[in-house]
N, CA and C atoms as an extended XYZ file, in Angstrom:
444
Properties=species:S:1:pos:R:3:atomname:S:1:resname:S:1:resid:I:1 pbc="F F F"
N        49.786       17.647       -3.154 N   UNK     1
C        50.358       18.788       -2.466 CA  UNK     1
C        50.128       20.091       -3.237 C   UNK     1
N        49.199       20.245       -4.116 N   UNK     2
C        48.747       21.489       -5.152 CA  UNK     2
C        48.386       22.663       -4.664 C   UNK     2
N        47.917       21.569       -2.881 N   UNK     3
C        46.943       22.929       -2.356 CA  UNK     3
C        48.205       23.863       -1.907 C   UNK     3
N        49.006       23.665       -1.410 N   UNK     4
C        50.158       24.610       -1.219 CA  UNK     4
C        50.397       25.831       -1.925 C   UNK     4
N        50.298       25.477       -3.015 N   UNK     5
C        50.982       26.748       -3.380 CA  UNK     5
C        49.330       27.415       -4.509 C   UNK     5
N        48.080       26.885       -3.699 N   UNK     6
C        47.249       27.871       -4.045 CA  UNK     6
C        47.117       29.165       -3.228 C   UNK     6
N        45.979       30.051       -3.736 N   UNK     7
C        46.218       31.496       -3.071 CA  UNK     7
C        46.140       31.518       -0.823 C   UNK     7
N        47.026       32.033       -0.528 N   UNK     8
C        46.931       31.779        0.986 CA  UNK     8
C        45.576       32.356        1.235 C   UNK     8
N        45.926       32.680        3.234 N   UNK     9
C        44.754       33.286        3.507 CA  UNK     9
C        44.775       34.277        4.247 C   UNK     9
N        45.778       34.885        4.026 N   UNK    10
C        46.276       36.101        4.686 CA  UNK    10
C        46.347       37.353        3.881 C   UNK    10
N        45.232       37.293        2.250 N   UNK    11
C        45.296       38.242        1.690 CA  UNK    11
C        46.897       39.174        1.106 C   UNK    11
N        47.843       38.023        0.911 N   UNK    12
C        48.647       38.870        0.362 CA  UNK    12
C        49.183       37.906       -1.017 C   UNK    12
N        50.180       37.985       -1.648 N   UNK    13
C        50.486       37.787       -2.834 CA  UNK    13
C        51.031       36.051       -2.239 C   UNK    13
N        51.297       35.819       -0.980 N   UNK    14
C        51.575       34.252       -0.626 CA  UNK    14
C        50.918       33.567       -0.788 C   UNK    14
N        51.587       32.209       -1.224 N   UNK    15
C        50.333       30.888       -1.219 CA  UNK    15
C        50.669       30.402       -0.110 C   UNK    15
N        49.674       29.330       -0.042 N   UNK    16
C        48.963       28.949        1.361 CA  UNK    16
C        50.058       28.523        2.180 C   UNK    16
N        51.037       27.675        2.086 N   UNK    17
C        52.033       27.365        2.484 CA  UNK    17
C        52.760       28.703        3.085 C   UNK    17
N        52.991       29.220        2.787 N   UNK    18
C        53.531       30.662        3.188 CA  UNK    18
C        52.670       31.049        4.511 C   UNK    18
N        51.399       31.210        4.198 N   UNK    19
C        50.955       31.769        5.058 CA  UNK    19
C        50.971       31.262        6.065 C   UNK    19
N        50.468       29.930        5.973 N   UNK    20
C        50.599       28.761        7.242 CA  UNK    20
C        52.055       28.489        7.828 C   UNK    20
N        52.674       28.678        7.242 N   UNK    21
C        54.016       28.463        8.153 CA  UNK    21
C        54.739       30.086        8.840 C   UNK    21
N        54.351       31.015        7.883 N   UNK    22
C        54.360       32.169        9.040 CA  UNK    22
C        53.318       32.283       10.257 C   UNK    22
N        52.276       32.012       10.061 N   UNK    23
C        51.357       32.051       11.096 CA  UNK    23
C        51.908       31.215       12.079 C   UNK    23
N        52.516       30.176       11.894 N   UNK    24
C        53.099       29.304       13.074 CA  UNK    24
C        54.017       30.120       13.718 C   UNK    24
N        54.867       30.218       12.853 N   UNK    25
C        56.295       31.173       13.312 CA  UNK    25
C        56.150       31.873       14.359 C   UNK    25
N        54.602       32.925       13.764 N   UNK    26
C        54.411       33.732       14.547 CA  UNK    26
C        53.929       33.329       16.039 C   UNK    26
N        53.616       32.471       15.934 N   UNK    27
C        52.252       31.970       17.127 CA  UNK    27
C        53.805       31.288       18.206 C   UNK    27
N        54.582       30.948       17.322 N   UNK    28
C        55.915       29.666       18.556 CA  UNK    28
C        56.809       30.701       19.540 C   UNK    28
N        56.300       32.200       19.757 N   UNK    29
C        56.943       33.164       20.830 CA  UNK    29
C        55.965       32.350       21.920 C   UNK    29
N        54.921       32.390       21.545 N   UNK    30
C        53.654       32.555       22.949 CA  UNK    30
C        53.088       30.947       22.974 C   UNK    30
N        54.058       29.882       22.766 N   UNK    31
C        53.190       28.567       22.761 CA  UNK    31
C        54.760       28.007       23.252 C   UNK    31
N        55.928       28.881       23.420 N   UNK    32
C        56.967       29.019       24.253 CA  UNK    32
C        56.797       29.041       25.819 C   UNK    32
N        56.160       30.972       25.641 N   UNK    33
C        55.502       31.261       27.015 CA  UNK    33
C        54.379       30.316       27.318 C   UNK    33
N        53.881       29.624       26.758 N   UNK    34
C        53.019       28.741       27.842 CA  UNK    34
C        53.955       27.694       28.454 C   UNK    34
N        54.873       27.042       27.636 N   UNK    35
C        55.487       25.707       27.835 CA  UNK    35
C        56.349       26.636       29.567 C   UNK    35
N        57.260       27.867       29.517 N   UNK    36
C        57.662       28.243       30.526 CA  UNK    36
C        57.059       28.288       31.527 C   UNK    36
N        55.484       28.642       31.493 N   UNK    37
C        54.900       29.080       32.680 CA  UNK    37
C        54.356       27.820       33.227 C   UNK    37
N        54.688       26.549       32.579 N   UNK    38
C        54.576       25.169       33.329 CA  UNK    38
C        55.410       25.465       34.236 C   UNK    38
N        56.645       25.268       33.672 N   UNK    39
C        57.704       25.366       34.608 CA  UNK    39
C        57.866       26.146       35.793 C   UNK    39
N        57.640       27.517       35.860 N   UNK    40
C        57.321       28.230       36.463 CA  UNK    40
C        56.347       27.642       37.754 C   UNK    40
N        55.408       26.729       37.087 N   UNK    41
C        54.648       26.302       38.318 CA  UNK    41
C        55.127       24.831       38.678 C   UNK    41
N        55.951       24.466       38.660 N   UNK    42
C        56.697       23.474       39.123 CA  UNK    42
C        56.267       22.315       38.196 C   UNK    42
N        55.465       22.339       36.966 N   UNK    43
C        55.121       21.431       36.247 CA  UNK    43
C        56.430       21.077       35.223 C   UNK    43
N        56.940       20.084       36.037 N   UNK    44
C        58.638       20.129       34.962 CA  UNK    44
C        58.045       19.061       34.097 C   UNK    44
N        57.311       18.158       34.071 N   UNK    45
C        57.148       16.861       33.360 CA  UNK    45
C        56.077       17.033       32.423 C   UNK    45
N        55.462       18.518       32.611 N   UNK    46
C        54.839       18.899       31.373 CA  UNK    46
C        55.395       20.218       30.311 C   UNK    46
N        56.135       20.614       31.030 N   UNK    47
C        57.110       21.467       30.349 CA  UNK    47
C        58.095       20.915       29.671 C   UNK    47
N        58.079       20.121       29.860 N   UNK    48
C        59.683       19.052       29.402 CA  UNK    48
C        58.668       18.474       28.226 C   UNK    48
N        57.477       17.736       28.154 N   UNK    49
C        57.149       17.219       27.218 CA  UNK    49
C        56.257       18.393       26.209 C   UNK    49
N        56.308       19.525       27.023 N   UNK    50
C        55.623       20.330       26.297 CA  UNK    50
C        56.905       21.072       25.246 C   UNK    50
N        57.654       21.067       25.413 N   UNK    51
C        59.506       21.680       24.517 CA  UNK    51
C        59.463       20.482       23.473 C   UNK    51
N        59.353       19.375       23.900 N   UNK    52
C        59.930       18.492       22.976 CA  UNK    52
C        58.927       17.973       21.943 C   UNK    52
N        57.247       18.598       22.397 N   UNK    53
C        56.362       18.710       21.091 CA  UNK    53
C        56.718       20.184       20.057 C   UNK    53
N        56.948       20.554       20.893 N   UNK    54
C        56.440       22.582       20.194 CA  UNK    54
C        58.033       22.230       19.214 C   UNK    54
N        59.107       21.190       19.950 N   UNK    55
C        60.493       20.814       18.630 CA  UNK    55
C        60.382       20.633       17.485 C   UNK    55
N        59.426       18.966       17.943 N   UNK    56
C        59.137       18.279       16.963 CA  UNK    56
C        58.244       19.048       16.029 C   UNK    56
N        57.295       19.817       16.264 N   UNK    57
C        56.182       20.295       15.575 CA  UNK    57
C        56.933       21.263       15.164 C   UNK    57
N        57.888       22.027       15.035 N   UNK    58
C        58.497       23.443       14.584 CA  UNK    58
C        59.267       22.488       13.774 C   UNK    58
N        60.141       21.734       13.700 N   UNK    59
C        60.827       20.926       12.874 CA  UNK    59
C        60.324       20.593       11.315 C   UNK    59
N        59.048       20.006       11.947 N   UNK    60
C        57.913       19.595       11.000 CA  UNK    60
C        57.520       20.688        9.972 C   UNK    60
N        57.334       21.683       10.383 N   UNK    61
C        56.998       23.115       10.296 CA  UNK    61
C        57.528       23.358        9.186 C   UNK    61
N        58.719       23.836        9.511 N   UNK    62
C        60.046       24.060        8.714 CA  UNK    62
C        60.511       23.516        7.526 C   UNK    62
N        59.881       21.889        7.206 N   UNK    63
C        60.573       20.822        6.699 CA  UNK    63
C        59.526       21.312        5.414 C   UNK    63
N        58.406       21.317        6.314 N   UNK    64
C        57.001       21.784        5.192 CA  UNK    64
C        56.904       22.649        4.451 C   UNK    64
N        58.205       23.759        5.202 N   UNK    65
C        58.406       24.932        4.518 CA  UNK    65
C        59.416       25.178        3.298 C   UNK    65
N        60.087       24.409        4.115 N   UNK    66
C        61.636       24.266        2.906 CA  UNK    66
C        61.026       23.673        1.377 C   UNK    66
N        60.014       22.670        2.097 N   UNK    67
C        59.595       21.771        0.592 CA  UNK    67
C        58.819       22.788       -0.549 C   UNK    67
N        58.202       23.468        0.379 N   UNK    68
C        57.669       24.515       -0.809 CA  UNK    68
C        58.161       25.455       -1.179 C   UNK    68
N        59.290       26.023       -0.743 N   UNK    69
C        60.076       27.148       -0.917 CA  UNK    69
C        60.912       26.074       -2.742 C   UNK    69
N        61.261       25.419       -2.077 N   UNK    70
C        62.205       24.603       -3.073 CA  UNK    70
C        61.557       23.981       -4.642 C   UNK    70
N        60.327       23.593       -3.859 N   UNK    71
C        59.598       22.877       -5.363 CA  UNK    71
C        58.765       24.327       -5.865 C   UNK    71
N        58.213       25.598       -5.192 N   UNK    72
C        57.770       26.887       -5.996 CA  UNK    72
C        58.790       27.847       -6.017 C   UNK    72
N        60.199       27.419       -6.518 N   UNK    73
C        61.453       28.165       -7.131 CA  UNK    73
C        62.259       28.897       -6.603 C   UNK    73
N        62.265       28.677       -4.998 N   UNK    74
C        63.021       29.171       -4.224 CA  UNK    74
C        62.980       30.665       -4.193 C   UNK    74
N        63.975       31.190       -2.811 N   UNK    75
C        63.973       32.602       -2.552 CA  UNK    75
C        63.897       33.211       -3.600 C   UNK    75
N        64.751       32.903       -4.712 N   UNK    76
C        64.711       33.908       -5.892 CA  UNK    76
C        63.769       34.217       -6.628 C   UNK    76
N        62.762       33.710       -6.702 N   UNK    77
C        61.456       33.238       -7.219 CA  UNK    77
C        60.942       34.479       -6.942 C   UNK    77
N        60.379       34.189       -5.036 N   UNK    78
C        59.371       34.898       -4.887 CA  UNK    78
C        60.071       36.535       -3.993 C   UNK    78
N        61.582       36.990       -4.117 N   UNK    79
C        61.733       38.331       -3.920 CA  UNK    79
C        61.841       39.048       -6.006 C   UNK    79
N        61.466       38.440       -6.475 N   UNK    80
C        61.294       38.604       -7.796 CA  UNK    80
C        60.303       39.906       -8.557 C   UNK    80
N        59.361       39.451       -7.238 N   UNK    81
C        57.717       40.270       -6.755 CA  UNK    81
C        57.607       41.182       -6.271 C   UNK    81
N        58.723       41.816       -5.590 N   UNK    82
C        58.560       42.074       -4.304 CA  UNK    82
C        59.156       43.649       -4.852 C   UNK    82
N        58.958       44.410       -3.901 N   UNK    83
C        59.902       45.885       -4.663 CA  UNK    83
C        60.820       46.253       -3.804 C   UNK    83
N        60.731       45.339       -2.846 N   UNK    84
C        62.230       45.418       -2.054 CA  UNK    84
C        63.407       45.230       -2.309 C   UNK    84
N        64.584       45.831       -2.158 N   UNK    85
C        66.301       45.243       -2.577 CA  UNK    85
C        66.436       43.478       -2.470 C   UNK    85
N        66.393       43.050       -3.710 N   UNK    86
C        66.850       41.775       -3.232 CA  UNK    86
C        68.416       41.335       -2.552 C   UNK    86
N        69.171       42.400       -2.960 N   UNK    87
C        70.237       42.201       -1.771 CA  UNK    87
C        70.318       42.252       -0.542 C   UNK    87
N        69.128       43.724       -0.645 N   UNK    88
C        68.741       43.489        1.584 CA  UNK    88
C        68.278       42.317        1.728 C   UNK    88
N        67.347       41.935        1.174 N   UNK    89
C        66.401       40.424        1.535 CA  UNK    89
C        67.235       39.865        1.470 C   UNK    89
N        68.522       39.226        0.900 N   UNK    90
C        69.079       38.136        0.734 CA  UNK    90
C        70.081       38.550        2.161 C   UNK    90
N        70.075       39.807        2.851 N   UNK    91
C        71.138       39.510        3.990 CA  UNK    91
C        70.167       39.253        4.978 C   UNK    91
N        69.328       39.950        4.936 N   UNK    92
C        68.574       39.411        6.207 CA  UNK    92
C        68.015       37.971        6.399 C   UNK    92
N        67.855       37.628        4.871 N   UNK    93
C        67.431       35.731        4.957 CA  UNK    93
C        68.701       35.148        5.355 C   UNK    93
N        69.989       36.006        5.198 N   UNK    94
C        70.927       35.011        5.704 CA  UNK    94
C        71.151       35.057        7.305 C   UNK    94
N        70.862       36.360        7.817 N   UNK    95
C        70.810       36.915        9.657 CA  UNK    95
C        69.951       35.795        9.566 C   UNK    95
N        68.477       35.532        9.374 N   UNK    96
C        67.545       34.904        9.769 CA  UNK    96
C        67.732       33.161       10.251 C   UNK    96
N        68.644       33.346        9.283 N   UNK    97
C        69.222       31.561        9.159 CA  UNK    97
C        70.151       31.397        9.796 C   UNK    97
N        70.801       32.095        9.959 N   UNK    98
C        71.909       32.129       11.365 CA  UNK    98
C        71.243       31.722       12.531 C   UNK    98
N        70.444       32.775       12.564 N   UNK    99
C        69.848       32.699       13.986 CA  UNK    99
C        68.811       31.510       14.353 C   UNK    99
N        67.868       31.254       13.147 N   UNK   100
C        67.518       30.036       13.409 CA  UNK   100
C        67.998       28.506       13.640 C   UNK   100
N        69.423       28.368       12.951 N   UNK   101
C        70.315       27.283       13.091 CA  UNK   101
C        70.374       27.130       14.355 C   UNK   101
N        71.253       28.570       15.090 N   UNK   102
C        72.176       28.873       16.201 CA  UNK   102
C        70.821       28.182       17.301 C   UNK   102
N        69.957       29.168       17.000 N   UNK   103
C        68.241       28.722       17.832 CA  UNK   103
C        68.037       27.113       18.161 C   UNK   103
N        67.943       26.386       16.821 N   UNK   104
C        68.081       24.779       16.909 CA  UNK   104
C        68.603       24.094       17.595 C   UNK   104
N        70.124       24.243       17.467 N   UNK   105
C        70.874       24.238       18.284 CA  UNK   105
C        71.117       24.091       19.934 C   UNK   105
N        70.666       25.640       20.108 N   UNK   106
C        70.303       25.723       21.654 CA  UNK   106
C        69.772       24.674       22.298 C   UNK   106
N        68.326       25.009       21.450 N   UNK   107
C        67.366       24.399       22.163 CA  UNK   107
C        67.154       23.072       21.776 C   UNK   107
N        67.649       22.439       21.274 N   UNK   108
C        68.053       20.552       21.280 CA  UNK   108
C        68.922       20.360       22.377 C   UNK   108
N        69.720       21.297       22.380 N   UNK   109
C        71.461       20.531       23.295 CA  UNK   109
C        70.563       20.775       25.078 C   UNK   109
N        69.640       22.120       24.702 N   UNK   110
C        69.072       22.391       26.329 CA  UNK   110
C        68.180       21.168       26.767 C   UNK   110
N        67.369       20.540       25.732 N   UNK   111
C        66.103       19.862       26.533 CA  UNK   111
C        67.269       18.474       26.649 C   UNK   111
N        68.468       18.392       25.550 N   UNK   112
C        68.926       16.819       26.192 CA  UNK   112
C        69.510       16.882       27.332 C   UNK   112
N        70.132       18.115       27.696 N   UNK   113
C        70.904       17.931       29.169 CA  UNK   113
C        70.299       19.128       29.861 C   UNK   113
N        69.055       19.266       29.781 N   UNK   114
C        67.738       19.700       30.891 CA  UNK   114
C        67.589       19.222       32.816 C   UNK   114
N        68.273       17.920       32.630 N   UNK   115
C        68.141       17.403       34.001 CA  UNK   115
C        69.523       17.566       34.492 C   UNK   115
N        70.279       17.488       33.875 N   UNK   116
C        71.966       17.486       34.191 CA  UNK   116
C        72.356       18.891       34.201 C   UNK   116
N        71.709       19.837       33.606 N   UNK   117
C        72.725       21.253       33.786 CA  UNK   117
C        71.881       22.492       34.539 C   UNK   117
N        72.915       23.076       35.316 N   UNK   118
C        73.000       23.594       35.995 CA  UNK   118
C        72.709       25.256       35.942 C   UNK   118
N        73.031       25.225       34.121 N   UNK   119
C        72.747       26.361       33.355 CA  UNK   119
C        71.090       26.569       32.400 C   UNK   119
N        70.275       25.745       33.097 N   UNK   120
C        69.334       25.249       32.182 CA  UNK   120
C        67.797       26.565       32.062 C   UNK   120
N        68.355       27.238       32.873 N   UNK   121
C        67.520       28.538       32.747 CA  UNK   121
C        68.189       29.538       32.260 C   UNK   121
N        69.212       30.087       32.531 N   UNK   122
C        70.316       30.864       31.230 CA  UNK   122
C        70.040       30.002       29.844 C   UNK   122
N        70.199       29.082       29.758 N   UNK   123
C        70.252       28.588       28.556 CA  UNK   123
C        68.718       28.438       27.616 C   UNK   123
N        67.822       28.552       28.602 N   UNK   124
C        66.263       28.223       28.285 CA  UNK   124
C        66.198       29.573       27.763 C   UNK   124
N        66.863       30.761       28.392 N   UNK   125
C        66.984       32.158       27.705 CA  UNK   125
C        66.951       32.721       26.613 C   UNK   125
N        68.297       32.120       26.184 N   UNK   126
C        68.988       31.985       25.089 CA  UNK   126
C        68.053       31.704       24.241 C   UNK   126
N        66.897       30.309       24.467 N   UNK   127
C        66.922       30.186       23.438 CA  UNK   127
C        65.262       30.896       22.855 C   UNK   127
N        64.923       31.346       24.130 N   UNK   128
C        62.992       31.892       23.832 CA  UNK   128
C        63.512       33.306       23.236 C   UNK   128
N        64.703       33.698       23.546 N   UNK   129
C        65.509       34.932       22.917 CA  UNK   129
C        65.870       34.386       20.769 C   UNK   129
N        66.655       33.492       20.712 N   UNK   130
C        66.418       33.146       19.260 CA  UNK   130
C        65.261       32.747       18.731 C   UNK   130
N        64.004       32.023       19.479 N   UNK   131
C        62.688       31.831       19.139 CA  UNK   131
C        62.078       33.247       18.716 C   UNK   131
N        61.968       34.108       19.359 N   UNK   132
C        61.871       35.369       19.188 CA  UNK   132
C        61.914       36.396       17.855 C   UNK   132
N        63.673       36.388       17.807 N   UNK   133
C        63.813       36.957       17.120 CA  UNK   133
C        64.379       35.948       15.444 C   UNK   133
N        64.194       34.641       15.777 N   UNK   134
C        64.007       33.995       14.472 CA  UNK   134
C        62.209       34.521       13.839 C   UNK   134
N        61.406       34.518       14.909 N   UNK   135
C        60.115       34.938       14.670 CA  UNK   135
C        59.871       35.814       13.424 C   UNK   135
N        60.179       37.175       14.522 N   UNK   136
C        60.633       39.039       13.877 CA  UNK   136
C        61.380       38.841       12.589 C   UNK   136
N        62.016       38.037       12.587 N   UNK   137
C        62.939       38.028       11.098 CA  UNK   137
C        62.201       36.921       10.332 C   UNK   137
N        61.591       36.145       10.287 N   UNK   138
C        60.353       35.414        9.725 CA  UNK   138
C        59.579       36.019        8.881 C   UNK   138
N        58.567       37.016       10.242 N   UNK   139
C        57.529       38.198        9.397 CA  UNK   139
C        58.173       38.953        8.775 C   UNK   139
N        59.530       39.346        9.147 N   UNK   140
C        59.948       40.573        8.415 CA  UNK   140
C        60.342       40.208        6.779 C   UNK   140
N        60.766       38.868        6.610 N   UNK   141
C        60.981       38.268        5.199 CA  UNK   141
C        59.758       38.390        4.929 C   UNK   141
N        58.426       37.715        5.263 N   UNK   142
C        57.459       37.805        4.541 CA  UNK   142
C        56.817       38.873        4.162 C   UNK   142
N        56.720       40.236        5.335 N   UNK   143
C        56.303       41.317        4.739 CA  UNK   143
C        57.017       41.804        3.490 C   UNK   143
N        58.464       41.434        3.512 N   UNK   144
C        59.193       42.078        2.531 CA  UNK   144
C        59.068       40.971        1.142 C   UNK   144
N        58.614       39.598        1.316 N   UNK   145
C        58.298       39.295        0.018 CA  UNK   145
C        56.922       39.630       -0.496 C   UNK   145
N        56.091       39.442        0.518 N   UNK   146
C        54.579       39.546        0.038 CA  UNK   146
C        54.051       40.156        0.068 C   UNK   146
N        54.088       41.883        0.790 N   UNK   147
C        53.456       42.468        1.052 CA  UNK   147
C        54.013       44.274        0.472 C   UNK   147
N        55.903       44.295        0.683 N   UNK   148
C        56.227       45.228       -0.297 CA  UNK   148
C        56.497       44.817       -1.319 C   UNK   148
């Protein structure tokens, strides 16, 4: 697992791990909007299996992320670098984590009772709304570790 935390490829002070898991981040607004616009066309049985890959694979994502955050010395580590307030960074990594929990959340409890509720497009809202802006607060940590 060495290659991780060699130089990324996004030209900034991140290793590769970094980069690759923001690039996802970034990319899971619009691999959202595709999974919706199944739906939209009455494709529920590929929209439904299309949520519960883009889960699993963001899960995965995440897990990949935590591991390298944790084994290359955690947040504190790498706002160390950075010439940003590490107190701002540390509130907004905590907004960020809010919202990504709250996000999780949503969107597990939506795809299990997807056929049963009644609220399942309000709630599908909700959650391409925390996909979103877990996103924006994603890049915005990384610009602010790696880039100021």
């Amino acid at each position: 697992m060495e290659y991780m935390f060699r130089d990324g490829f996004l030209g900034t002070r991140a290793p590769f791990f970094m980069d690759f898991t923001t690039l996802i981040v970034a990319l899971l607004p619009f691999l959202i909007a595709i999974s919706i616009y199944f739906a939209r066309k009455k494709s529920f049985k590929v929209h439904q299996i299309s949520q519960i890959v883009i889960l699993i694979f963001s899960t995965t994502i995440i897990t990949y992320f935590e591991y390298g955050v944790r084994v290359g010395g955690g947040f504190k580590g790498y706002i160390e670098e950075s010439s940003f307030s590490s107190n701002i960074a540390i509130l907004i990594l905590i907004i960020h984590i809010i919202i990504a929990l709250y996000t999780l959340y949503i969107w597990v409890a939506t795809i299990i009772k997807a056929k049963k509720s009644k609220n399942h497009i309000q709630d599908g809202k909700k959650v391409v709304l925390g996909i979103v802006a877990t996103s924006i607060s994603g890049i915005w940590i990384y610009i602010i570790l790696f880039i100021l």
